[in-house]
Backbone as JSON, one array per atom type, in Angstrom:
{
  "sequence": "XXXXXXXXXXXXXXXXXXXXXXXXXXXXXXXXXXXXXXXXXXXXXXXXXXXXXXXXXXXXXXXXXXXXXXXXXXXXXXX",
  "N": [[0.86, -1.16, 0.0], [0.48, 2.28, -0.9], [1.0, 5.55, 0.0], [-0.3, 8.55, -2.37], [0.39, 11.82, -3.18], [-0.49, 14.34, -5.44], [0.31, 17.8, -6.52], [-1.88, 20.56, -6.93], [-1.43, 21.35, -10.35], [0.09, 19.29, -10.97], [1.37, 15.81, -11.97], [1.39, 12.24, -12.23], [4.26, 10.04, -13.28], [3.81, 8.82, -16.29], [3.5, 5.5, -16.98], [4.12, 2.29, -16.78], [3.41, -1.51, -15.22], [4.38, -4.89, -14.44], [2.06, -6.04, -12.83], [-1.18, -5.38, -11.43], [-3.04, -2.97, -9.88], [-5.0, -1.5, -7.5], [-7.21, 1.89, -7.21], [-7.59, 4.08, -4.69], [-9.26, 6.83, -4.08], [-8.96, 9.73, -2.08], [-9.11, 12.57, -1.94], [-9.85, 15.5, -3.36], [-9.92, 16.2, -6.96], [-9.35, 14.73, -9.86], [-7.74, 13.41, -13.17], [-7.86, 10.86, -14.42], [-6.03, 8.89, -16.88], [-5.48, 6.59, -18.91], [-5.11, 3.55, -21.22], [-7.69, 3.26, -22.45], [-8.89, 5.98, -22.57], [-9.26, 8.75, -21.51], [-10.81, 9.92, -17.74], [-12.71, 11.45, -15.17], [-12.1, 11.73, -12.1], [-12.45, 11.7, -8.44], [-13.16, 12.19, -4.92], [-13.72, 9.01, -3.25], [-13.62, 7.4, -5.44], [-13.06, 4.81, -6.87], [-10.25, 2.85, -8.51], [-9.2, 0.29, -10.64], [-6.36, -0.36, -12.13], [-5.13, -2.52, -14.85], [-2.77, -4.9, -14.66], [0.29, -4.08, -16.74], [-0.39, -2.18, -18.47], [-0.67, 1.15, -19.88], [-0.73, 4.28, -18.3], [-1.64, 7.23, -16.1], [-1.95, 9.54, -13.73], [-3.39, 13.22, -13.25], [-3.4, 16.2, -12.25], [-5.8, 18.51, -12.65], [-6.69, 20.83, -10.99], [-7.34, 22.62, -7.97], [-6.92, 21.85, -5.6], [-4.88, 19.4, -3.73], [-4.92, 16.42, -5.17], [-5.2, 13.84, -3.94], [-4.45, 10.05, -3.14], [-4.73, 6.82, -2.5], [-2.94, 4.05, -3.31], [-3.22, 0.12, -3.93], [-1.59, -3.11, -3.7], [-2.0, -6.16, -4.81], [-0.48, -9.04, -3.46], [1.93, -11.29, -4.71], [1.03, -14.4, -6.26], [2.03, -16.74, -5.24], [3.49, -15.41, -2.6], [4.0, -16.35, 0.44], [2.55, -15.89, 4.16]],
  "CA": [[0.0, 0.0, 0.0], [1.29, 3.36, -1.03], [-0.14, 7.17, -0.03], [-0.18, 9.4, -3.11], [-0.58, 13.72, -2.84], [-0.58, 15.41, -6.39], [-0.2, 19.16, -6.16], [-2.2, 20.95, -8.14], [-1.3, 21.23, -12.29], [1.01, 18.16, -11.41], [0.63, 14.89, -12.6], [2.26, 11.12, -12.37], [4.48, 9.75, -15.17], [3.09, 7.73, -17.56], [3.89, 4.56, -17.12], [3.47, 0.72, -16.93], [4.05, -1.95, -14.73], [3.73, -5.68, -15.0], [1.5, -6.12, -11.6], [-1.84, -5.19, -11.18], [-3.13, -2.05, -8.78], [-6.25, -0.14, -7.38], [-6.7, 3.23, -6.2], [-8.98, 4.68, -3.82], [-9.13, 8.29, -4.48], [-9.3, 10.03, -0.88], [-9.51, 13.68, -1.98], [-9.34, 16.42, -4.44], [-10.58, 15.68, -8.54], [-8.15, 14.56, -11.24], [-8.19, 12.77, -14.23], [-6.81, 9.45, -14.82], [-5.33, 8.61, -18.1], [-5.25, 5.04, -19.76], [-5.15, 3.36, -22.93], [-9.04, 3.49, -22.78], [-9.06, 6.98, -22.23], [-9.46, 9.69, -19.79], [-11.96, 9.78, -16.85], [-12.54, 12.3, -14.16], [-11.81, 11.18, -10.59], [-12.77, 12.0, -7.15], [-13.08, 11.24, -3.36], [-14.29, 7.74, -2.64], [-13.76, 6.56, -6.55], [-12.0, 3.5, -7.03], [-9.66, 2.78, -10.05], [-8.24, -0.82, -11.46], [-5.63, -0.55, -13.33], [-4.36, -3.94, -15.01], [-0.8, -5.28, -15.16], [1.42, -3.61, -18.48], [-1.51, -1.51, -19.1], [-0.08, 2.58, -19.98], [-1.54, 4.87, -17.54], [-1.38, 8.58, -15.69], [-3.15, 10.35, -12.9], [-3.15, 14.4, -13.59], [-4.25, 17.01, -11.13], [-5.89, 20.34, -12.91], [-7.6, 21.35, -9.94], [-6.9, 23.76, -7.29], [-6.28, 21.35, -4.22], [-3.95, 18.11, -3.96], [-5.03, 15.01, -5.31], [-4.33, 12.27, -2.72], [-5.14, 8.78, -3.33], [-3.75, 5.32, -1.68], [-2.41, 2.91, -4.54], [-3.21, -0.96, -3.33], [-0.35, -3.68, -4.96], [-1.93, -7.53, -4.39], [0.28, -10.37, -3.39], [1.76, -12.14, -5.62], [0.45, -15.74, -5.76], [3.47, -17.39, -4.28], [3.98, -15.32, -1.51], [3.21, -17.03, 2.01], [3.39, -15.33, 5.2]],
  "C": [[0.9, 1.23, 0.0], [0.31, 4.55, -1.01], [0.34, 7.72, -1.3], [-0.48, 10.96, -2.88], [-0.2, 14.31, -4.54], [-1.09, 16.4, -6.3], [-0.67, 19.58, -7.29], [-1.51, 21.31, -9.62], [-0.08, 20.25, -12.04], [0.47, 16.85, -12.14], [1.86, 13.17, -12.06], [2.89, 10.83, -13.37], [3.81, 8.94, -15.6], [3.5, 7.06, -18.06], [2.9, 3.58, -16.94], [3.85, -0.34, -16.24], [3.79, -3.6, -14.93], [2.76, -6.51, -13.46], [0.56, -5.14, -11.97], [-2.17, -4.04, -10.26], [-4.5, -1.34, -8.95], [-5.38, 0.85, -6.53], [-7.64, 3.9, -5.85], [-8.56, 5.87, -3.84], [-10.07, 8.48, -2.95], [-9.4, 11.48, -0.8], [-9.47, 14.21, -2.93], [-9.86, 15.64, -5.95], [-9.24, 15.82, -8.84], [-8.69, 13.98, -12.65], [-7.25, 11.46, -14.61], [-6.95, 9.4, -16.39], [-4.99, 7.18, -18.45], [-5.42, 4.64, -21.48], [-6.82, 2.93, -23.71], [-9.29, 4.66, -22.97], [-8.58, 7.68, -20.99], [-10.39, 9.68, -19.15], [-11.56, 10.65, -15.68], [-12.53, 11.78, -12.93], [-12.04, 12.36, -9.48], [-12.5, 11.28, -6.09], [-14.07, 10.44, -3.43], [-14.28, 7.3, -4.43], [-12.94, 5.39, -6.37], [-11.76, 2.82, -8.24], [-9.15, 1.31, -10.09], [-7.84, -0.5, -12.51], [-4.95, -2.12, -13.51], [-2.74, -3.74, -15.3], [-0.68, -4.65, -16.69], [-0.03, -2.62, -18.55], [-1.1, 0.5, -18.75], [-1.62, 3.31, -19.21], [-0.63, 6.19, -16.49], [-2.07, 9.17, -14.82], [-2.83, 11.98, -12.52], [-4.27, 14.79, -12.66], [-4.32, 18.65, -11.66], [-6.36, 21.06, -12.12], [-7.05, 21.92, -9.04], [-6.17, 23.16, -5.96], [-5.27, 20.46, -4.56], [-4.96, 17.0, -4.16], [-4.6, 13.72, -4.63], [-5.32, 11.13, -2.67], [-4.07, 7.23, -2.86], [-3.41, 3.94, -3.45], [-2.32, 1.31, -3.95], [-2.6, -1.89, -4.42], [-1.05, -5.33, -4.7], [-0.66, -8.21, -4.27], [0.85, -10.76, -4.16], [1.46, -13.48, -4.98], [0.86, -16.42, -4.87], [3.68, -16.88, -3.3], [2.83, -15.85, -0.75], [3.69, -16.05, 3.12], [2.31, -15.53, 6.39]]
}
């Protein structure tokens, strides 16, 4: 689990990873960016992004964008 804060007119890079991830959007509007499109985001949305799949989360808005990024398991791990 990872916190995110995007200050306003920032943005994430725009990348790809080969692991899976949601993201619970906990304040502030943005716009996520994928190879479906764009989509406007808010507090309490919740995003899947798939493994390898190109993607961006941009903040035009006046406050910070802060959202938690959740990573599953992989299969194999035990603990």
């Amino acid at each position: 689990m990872r916190h995110f804060e995007v200050e306003p007119g920032g943005h994430t890079p725009h990348h790809q990873h080969d692991y899976e991830h949601e993201i619970l959007v906990l304040k502030g509007h943005g716009v996520a960016k994928s190879e479906q499109g764009e989509r406007s985001i808010g507090a309490g949305d919740v995003i899947w992004v798939p493994a390898n799949e190109l993607h961006q989360f941009q903040n035009p808005g006046p406050e910070p964008l802060e959202f938690i990024c959740l990573i599953p398991a992989p299969e194999d791990c035990t603990s």
